[in-house]
GUDRENZA-548649 format. One record per atom (N, C-alpha, C): residue in three letters; x, y, z. Coordinates in steps of 0.2 Angstrom, whole numbers, plus 5000, padded with zeros to 4 digits. Example, Ala and Ser with C-alpha at 12.3 -4.5 7.8 and 13.67 -1.06 7.14 Angstrom:
ALA506649725039/ALA506249785039/ALA506649845039/SER506449895035/SER506849955036/SER506450005039/
# end
This chain:
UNK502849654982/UNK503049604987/UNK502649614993/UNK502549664996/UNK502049705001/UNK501549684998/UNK501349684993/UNK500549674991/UNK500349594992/UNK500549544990/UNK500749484991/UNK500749464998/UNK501249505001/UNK501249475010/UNK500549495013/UNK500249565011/UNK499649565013/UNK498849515009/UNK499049495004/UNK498749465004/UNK498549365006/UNK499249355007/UNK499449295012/UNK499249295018/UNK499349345022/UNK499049385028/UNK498249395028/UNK497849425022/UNK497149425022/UNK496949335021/UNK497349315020/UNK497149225018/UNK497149215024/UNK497249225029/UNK497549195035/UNK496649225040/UNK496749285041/UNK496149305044/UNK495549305039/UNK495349305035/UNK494749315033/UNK494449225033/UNK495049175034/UNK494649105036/UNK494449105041/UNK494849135047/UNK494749135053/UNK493749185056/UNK493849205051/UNK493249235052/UNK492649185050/UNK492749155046/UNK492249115039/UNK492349045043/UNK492649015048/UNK492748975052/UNK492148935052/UNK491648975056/UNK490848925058/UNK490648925053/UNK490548955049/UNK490148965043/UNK490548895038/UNK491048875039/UNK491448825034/UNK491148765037/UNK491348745044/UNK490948715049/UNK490248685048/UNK489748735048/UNK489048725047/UNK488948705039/UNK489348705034/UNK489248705028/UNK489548635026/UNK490148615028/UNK490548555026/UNK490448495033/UNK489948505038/UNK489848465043/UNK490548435046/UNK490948495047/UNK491548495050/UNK491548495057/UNK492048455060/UNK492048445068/UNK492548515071/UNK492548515076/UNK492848575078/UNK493748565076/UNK494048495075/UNK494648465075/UNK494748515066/UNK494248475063/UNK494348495056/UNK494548575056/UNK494048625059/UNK494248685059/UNK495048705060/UNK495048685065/UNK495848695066/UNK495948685062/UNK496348625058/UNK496648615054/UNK496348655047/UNK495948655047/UNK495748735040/UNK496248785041/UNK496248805050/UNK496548855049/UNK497348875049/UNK497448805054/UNK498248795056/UNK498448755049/UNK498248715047/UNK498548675041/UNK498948705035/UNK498648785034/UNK498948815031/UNK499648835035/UNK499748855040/UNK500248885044/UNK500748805046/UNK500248755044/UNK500948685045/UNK501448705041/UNK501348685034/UNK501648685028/UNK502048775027/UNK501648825030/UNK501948865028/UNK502648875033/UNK502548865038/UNK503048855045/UNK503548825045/UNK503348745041/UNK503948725041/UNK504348735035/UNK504148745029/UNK504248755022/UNK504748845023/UNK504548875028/UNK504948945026/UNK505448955026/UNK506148925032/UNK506848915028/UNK506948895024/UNK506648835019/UNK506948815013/UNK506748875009/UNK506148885010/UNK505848965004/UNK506449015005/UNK506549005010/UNK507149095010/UNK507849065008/UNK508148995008/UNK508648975008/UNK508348974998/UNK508048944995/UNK507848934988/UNK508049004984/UNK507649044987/UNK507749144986/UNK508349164984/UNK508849144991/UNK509549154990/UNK509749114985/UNK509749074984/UNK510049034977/UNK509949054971/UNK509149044969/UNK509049064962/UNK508749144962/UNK508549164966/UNK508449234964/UNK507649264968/UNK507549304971/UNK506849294977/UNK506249334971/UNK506349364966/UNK505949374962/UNK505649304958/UNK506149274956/UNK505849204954/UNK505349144956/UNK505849154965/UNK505549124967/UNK504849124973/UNK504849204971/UNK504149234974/UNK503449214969/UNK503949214961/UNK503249234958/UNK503049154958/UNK503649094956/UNK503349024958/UNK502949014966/UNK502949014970/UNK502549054976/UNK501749054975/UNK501849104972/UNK501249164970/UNK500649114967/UNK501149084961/UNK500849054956/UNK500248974959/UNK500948954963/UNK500548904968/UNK499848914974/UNK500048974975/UNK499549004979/UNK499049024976/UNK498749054972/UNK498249064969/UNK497649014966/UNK498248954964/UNK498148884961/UNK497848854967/UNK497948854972/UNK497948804979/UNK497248874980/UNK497148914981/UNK496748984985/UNK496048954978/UNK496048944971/UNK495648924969/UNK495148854969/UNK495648804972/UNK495548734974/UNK495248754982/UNK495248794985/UNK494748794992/UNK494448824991/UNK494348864986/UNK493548894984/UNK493048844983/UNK493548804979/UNK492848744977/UNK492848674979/UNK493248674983/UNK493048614989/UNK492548584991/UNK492448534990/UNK491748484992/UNK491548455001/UNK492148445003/UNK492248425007/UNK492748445015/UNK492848425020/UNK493248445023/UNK493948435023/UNK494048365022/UNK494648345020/UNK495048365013/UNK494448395010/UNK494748395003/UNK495048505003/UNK494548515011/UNK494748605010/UNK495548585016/UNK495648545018/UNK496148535021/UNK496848525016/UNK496948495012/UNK497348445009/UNK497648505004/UNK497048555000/UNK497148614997/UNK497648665002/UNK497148665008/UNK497548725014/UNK498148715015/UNK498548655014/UNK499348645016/UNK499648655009/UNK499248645003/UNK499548644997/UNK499648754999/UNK499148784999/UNK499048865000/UNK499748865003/UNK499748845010/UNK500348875014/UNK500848855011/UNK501048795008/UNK501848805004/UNK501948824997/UNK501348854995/UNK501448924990/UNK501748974994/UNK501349005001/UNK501549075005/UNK502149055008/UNK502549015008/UNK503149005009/UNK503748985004/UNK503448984998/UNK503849004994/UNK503949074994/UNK503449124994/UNK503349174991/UNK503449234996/UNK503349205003/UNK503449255007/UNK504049265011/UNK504649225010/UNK505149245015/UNK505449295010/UNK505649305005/UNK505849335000/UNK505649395001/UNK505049445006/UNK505049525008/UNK505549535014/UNK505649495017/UNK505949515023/UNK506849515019/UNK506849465019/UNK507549435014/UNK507749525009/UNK507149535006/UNK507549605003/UNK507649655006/UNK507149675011/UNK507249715016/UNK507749725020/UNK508249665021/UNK508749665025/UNK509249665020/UNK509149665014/UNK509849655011/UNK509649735007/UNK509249775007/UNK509349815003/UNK509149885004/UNK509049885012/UNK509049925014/UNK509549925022/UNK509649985027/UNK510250005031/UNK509950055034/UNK510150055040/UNK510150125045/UNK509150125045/UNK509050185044/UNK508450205046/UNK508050175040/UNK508250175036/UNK507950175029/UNK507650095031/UNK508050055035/UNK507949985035/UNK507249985042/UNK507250025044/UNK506950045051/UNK505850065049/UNK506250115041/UNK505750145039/UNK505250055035/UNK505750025032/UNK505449965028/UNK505149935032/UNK505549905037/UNK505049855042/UNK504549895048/UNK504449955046/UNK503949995046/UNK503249985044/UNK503549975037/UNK502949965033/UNK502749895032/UNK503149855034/UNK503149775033/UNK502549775039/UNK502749795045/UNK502349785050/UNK501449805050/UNK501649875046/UNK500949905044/UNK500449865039/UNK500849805038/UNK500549775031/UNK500149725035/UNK500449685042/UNK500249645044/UNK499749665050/UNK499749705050/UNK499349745055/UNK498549775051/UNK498549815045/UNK498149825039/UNK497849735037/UNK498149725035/UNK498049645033/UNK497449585037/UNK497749615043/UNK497349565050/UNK496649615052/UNK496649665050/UNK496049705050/UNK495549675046/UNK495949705039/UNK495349685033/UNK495149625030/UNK495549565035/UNK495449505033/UNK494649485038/UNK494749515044/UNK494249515048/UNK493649545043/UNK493749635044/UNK493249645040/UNK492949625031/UNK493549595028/UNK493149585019/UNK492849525024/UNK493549455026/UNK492849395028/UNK492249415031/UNK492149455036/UNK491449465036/UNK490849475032/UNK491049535027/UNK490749555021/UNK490649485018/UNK491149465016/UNK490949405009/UNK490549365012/UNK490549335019/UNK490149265020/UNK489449305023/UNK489449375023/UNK488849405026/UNK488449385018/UNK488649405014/UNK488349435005/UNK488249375004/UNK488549315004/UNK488349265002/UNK488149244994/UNK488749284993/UNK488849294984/UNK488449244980/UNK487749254977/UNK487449174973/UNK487549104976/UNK487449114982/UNK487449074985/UNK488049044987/UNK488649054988/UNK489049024988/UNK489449024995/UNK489249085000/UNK489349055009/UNK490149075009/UNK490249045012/UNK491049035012/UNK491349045006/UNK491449025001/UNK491849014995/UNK492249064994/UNK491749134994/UNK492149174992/UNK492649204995/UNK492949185001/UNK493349205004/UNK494149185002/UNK494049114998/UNK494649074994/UNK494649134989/UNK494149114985/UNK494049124976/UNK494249204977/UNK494249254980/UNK494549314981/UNK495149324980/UNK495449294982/UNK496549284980/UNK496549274972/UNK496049254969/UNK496249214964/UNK496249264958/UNK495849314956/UNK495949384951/UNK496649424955/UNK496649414962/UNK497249474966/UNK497849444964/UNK498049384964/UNK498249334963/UNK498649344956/UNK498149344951/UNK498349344944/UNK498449414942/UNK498349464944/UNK498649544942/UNK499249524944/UNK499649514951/UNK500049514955/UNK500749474950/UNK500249414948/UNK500849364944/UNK501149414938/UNK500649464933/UNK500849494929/UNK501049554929/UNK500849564933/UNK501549654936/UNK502149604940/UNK502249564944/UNK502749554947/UNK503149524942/UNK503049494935/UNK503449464929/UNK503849534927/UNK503449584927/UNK503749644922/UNK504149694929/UNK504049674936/UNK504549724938/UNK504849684943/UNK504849624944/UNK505349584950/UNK505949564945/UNK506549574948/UNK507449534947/UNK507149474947/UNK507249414944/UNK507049374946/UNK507649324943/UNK508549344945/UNK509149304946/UNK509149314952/UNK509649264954/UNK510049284960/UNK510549324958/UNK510849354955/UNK511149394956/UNK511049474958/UNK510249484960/UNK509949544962/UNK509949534969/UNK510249484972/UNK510149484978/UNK510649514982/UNK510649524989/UNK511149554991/UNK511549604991/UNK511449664986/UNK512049704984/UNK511649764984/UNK510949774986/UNK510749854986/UNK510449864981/UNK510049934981/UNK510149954973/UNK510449994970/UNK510249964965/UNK510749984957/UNK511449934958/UNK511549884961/UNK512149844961/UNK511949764962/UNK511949754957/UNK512149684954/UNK512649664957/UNK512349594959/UNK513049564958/UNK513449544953/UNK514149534955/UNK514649544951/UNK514849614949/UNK514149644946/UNK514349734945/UNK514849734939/UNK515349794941/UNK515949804936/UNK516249764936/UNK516549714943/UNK517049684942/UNK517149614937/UNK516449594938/UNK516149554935/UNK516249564928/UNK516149634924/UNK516049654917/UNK516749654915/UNK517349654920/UNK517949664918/UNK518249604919/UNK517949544920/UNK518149474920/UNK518349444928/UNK518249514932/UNK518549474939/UNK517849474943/UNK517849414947/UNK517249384951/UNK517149434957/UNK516649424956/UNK516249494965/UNK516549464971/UNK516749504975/UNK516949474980/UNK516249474986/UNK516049434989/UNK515649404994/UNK515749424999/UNK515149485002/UNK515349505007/UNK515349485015/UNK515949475019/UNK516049465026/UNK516149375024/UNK516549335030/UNK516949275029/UNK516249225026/UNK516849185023/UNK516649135018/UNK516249075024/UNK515549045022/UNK515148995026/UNK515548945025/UNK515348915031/UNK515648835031/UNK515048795023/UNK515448775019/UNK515148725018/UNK514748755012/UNK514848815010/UNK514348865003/UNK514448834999/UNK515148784998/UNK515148744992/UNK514448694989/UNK514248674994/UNK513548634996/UNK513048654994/UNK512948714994/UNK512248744995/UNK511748734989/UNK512248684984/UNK511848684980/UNK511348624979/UNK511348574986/UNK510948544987/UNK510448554994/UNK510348644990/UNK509948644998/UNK509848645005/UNK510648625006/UNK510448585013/UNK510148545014/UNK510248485012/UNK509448435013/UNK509448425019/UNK510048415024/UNK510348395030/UNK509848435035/UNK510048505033/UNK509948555038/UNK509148555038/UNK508848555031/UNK508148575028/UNK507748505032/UNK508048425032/UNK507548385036/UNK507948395045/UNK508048425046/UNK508148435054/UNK507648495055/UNK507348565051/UNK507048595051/UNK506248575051/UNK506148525045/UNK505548515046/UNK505548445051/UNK505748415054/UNK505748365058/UNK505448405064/UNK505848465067/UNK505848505073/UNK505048535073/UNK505048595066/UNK504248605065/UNK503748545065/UNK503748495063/UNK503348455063/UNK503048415069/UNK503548405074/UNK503448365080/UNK503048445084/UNK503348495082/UNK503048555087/UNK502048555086/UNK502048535080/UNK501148515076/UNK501048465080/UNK501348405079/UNK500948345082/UNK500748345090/UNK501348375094/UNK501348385101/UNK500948445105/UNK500748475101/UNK500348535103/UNK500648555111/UNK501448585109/UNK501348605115/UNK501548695113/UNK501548735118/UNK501648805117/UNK502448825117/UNK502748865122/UNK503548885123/UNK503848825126/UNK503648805129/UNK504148745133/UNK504648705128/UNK504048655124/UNK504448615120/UNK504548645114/UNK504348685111/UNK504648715105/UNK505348765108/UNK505448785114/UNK506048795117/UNK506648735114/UNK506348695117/UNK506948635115/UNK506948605111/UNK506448585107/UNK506448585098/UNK506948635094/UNK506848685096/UNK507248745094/UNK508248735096/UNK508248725104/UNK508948725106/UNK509248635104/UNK508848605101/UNK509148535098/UNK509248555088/UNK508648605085/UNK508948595079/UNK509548655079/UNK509748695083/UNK510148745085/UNK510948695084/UNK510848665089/UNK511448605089/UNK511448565084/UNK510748555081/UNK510948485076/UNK511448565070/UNK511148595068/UNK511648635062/UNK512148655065/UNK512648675069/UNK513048675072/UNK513448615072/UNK513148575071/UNK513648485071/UNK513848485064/UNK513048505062/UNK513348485053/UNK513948535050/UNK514048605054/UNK514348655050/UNK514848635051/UNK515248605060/UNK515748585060/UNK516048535059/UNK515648485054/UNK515648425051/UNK515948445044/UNK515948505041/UNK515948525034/UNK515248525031/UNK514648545032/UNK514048505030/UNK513848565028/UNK513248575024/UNK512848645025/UNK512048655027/UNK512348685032/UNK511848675038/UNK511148735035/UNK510548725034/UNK510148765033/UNK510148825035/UNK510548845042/UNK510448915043/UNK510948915047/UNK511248985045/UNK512148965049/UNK512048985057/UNK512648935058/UNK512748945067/UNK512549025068/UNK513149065067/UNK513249115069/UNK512549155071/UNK512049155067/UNK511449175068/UNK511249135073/UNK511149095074/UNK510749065082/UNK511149075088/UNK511849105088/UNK512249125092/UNK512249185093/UNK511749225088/UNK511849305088/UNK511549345095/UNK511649385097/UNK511549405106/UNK510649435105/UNK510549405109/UNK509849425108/UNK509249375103/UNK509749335098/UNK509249285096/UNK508649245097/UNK509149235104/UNK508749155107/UNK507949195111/UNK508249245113/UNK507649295117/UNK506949315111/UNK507249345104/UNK506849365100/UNK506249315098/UNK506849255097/UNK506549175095/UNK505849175100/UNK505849165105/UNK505549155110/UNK504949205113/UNK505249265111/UNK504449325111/UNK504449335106/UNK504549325100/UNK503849325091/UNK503449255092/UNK503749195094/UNK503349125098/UNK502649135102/UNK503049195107/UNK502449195112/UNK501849265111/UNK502149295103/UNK501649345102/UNK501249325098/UNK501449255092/UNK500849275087/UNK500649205091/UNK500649145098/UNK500349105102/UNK499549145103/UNK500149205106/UNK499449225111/UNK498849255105/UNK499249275098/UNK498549315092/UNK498649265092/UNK498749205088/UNK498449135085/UNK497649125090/UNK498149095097/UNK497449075100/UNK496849125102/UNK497049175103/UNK496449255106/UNK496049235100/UNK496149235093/UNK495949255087/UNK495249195087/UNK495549135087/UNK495349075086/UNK494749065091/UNK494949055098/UNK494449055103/UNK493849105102/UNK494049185103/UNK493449225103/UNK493049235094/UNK493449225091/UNK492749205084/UNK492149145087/UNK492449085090/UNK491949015092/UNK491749065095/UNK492049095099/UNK491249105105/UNK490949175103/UNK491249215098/UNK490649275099/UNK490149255091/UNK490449205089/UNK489749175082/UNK489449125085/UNK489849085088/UNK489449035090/UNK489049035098/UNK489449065104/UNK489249065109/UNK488649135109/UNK488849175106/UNK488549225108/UNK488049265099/UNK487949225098/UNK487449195089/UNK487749305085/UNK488449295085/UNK488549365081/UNK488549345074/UNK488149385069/UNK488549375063/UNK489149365059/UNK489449335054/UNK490049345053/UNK490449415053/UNK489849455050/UNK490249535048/UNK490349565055/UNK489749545059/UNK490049595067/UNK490549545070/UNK490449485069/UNK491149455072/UNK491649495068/UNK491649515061/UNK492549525058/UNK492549605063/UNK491849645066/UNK491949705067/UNK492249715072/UNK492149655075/UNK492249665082/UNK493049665084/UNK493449625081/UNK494149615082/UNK494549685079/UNK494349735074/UNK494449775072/UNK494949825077/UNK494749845083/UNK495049895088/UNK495849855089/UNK495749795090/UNK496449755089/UNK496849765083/UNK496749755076/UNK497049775073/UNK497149835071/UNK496849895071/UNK497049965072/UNK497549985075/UNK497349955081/UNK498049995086/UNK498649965086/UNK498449905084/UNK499149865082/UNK499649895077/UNK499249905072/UNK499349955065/UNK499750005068/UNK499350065072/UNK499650105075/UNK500350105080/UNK500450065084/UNK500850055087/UNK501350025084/UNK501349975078/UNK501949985075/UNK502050015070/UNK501750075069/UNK502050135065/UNK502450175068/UNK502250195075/UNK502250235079/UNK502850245085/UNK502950165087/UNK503350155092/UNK504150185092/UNK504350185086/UNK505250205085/UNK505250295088/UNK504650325087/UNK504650405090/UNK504550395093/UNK504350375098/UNK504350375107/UNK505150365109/UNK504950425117/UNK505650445119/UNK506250385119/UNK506950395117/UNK507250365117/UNK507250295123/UNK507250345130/UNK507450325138/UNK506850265138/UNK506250255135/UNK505750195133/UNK505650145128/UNK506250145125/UNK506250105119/UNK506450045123/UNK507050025127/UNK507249965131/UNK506749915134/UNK506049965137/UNK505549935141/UNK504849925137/UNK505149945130/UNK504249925126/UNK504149855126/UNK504649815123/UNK504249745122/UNK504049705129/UNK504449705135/UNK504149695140/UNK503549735144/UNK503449805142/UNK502749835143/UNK502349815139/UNK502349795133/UNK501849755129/UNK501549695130/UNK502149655131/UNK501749585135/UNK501249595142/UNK501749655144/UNK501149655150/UNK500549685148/UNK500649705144/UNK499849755143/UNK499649725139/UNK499749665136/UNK499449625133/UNK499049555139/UNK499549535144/UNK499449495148/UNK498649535153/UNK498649605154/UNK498149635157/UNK497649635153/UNK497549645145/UNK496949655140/UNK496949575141/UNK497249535140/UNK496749475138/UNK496149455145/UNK496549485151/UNK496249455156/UNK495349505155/UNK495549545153/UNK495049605155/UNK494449555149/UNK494749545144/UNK494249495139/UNK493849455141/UNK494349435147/UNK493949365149/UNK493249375157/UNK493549435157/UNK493149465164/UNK492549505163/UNK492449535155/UNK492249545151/UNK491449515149/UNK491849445146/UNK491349395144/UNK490949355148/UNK491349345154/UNK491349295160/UNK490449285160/UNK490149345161/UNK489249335163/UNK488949295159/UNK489349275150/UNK488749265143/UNK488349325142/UNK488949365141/UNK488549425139/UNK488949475134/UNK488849515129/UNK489149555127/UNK489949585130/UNK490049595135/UNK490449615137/UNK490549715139/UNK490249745135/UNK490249805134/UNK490749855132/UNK490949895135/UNK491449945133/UNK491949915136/UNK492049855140/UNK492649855144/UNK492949795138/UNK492649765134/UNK492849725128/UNK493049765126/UNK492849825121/UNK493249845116/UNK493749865119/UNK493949915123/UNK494549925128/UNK495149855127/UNK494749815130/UNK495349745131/UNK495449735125/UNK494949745118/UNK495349705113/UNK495949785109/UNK495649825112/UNK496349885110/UNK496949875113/UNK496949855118/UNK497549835124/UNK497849785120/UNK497549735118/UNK497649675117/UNK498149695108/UNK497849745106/UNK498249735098/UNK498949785100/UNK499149835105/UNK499249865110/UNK499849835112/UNK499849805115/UNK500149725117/UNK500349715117/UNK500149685108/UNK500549615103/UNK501149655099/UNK500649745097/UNK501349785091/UNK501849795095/UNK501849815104/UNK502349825106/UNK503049765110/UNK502649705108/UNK503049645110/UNK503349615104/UNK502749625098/UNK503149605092/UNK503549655087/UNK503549705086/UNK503849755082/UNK504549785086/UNK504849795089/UNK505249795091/UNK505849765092/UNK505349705095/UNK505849635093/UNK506049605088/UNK505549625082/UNK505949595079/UNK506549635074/UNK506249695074/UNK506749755072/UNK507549765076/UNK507549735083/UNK508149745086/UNK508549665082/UNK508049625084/UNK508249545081/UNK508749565074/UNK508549595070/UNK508849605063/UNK509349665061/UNK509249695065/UNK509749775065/UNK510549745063/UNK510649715069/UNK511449685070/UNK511549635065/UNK511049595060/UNK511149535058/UNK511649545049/UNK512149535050/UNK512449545042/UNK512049535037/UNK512149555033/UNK511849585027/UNK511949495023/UNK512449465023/UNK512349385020/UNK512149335024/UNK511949365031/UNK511449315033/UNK510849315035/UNK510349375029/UNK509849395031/UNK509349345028/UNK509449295024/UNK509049255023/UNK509049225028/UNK509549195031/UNK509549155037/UNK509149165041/UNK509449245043/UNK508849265050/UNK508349285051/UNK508049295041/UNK507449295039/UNK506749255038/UNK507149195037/UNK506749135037/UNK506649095046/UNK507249125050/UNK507049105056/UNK506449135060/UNK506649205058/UNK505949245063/UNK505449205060/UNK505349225052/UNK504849195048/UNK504249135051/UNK504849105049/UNK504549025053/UNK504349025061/UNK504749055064/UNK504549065072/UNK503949085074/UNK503749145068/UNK503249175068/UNK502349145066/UNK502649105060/UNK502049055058/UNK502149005065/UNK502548985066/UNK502448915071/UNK502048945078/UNK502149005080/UNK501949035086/UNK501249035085/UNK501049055081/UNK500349065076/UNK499848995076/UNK500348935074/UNK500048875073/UNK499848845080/UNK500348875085/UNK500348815090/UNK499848855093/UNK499848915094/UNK499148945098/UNK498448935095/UNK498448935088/UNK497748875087/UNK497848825091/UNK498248775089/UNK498148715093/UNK498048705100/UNK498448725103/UNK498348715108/UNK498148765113/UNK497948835113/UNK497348855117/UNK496748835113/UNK496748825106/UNK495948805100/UNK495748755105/UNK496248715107/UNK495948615109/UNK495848645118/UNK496048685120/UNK496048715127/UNK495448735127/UNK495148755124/UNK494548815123/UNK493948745121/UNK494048695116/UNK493448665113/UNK493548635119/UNK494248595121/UNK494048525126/UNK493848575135/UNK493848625134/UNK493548635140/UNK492648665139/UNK492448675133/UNK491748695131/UNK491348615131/UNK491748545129/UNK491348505127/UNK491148495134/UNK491848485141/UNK491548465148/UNK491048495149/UNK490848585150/UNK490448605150/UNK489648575148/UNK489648525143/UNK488848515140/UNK488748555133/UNK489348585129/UNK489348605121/UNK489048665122/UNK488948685118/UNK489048775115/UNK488248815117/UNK488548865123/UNK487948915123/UNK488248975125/UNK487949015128/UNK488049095130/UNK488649075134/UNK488449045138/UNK488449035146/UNK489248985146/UNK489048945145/UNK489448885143/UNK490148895140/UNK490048955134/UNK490748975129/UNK491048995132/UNK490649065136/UNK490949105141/UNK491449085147/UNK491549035149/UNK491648995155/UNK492348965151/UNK492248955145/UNK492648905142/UNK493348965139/UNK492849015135/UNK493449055135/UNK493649095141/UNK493449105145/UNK493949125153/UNK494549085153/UNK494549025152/UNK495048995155/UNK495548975150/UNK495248975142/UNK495849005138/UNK496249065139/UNK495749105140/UNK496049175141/UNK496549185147/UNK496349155152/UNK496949165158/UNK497549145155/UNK497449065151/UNK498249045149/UNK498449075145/UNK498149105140/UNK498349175136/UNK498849215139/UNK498349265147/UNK498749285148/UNK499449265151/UNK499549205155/UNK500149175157/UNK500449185152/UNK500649145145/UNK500749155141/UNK501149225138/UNK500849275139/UNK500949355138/UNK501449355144/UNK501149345151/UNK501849365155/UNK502549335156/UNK502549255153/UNK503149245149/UNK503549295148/UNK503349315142/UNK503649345134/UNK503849425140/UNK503449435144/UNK503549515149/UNK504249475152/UNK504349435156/UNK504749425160/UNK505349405154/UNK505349365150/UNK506049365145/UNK506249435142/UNK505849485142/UNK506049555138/UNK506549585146/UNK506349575150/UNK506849575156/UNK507449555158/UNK507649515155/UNK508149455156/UNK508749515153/UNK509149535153/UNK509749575149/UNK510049515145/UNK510249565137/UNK510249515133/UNK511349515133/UNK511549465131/UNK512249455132/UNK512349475125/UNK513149485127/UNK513549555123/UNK513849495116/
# end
């Protein structure tokens, strides 16, 4: 399953690296790049509740390796892509394969593991996402440097597609793939014994509004989900309106529950102490990676003529320490755990600045860049790994899909909209400039980077707020 989320994960950055190289190859506009890279995270963003709701139903081995299957199908269609629209149309097909397949690790992690053991998992969950966003940087670099028989770009698709296809046949021969493996731990099946002696398993903690239903999905719940995700894409805005996109589908499932309805993700979880906060900084952490990511590849390939491979090198200090930091952070002294995720956002809100003060001349930036981009991976593990471990600690064991497919999605959308809108922030301030040079990027990405950091001291200032009992 970890191998899979990492490899959905290298799918994400190693495009982000092959970016201008797609660009220059498919005479694509800067709009189209986005959408290369966000269009995968549209589909995948808004498609993740129903993927983690699906999971629960028929079984998350099943429904991973249907996922997987789609994904490799869609990852071999944007290898061979002729056009922009045509890598586009495949890229949203890609992301609702990884949302079939991906809510499904978090999902067993919380139903199958407790205590530290669950603290050790989403340890490694984290290590994965962290490992992932390294070597997506570093292989993309590699493959679009090799320029495999001539092929540029392609191989950065076409690469999923043998990982892809091992993955489908070992995951056939060791994933559950009923729902009855869900939920219950291991070596406990549901139903179990009581089931083998003719009496029904009992369901643990009170009965959902409305579970009778669930066997249409929530269609109710699932088109207020993607309605919310989808307006959050067209409108490109950052926290504000996804705040209230967020507290209107909050209410819309809470009307359906007490309507008798079944609501795609139950109240109680959107009501859970600390939620609305968690919601809100995994929003503001993968905004700030989404757009830091996106703007400084344009400018350090295109403003500043890096090769692909030194651009994947370069981001490298960011994904390391990130790695590190969410390894690391649950051993640091007790008396500090309270104030990591708002020391994070700060010290993310301080590296991104220093990125930009860095670059500001059109010039390499020097050692105070590599610095800033450590701060920066520094930052993001200590605003996002925390949070979302405190997020899920408290959440019952039958709501873990629910609350897994929320972070999930919160986490892609955070992702998406910082393409969008620092990407469109970054380009429509490079076009007034007079278009792409040393000089010109630089200036352009300053003033991304500033909103980045505002952005960052948000996410500081909510980890302050005391969270209600």
């Amino acid at each position: 399953m970890l191998a899979a989320q990492f490899m959905a994960l290298l799918d994400v950055f190693i495009v982000n690296v092959a970016a201008p190289t797609i660009g220059a190859d498919l005479h694509a506009s800067g709009g189209d790049l986005q959408l290369v890279i966000a269009g995968y995270a549209i589909t995948y963003s808004v498609l993740l509740i129903t993927g983690a709701r699906l999971g629960d139903r028929f079984g998350p081995g099943r429904v991973h390796l249907a996922g997987l299957a789609l994904f490799t199908a869609a990852s071999l269609a944007c290898g061979l892509a002729q056009g922009a629209t045509e890598l586009i149309v495949f890229r949203l097909v890609q992301g609702a394969g990884a949302a079939l397949m991906i809510p499904q690790v978090l999902s067993l992690i919380q139903r199958t593991f407790t205590g530290e053991a669950r603290a050790r998992a989403l340890g490694a969950y984290s290590a994965v996402i962290a490992v992932g966003a390294a070597a997506g940087q570093i292989v993309g670099g590699v493959l679009v440097a090799a320029d495999l028989f001539g092929t540029g770009w392609r191989p950065v698709f076409l690469v999923n597609v043998p990982v892809g296809a091992v993955l489908l046949v070992v995951g056939r021969r060791v994933l559950p793939r009923g729902a009855e493996a869900v939920g219950e731990g291991p070596g406990k099946r549901s139903g179990g014994a009581s089931a083998r002696r003719g009496r029904p398993a009992a369901r643990p903690g009170p009965a959902r509004p409305g579970v009778a239903r669930r066997g249409r999905l929530a269609a109710d719940g699932a088109a207020g989900a993607r309605a919310g995700g989808g307006l959050s894409v067209v409108i490109q805005t950052v926290a504000g309106a996804s705040a209230v996109l967020f507290a209107a589908f909050g209410g819309y499932e809470s009307r359906l529950a007490r309507r008798g309805g079944a609501p795609l993700i139950t109240p109680r979880v959107l009501r859970h102490p600390g939620m609305g906060r968690a919601v809100f900084q995994i929003l503001a952490v993968m905004a700030v990676n989404g757009g830091f990511l996106f703007a400084l590849t344009l400018h350090v390939q295109g403003g500043l003529g890096y090769s692909a491979l030194r651009a994947g090198l370069t981001f490298v200090p960011t994904a390391v320490v990130f790695g590190l930091v969410g390894l690391t952070w649950r051993r640091w002294p007790a008396r500090c755990q309270r104030w990591l995720s708002p020391a994070g956002f700060a010290l993310a809100a301080l590296s991104v600045t220093g990125v930009a003060l860095a670059f500001r001349g059109g010039g390499d930036g020097g050692a105070l860049v590599h610095l800033s981009f450590a701060g920066v991976g520094g930052g993001l593990a200590l605003g996002f790994s925390p949070t979302l471990t405190g997020a899920l600690a408290a959440v019952r064991p039958e709501d873990a899909a629910d609350a897994s497919g929320l972070l999930a999605t919160v986490a892609q959308l955070g992702q998406l909209i910082g393409v969008a809108a620092f990407g469109t922030l970054f380009l429509g301030r490079l076009e007034s400039l007079g278009g792409l040079g040393a000089y010109t990027s630089a200036r352009a990405l300053s003033v991304c980077m500033f909103a980045l950091a505002g952005t960052a001291a948000a996410g500081a200032v909510a980890g302050l707020v005391p969270r209600r009992r």
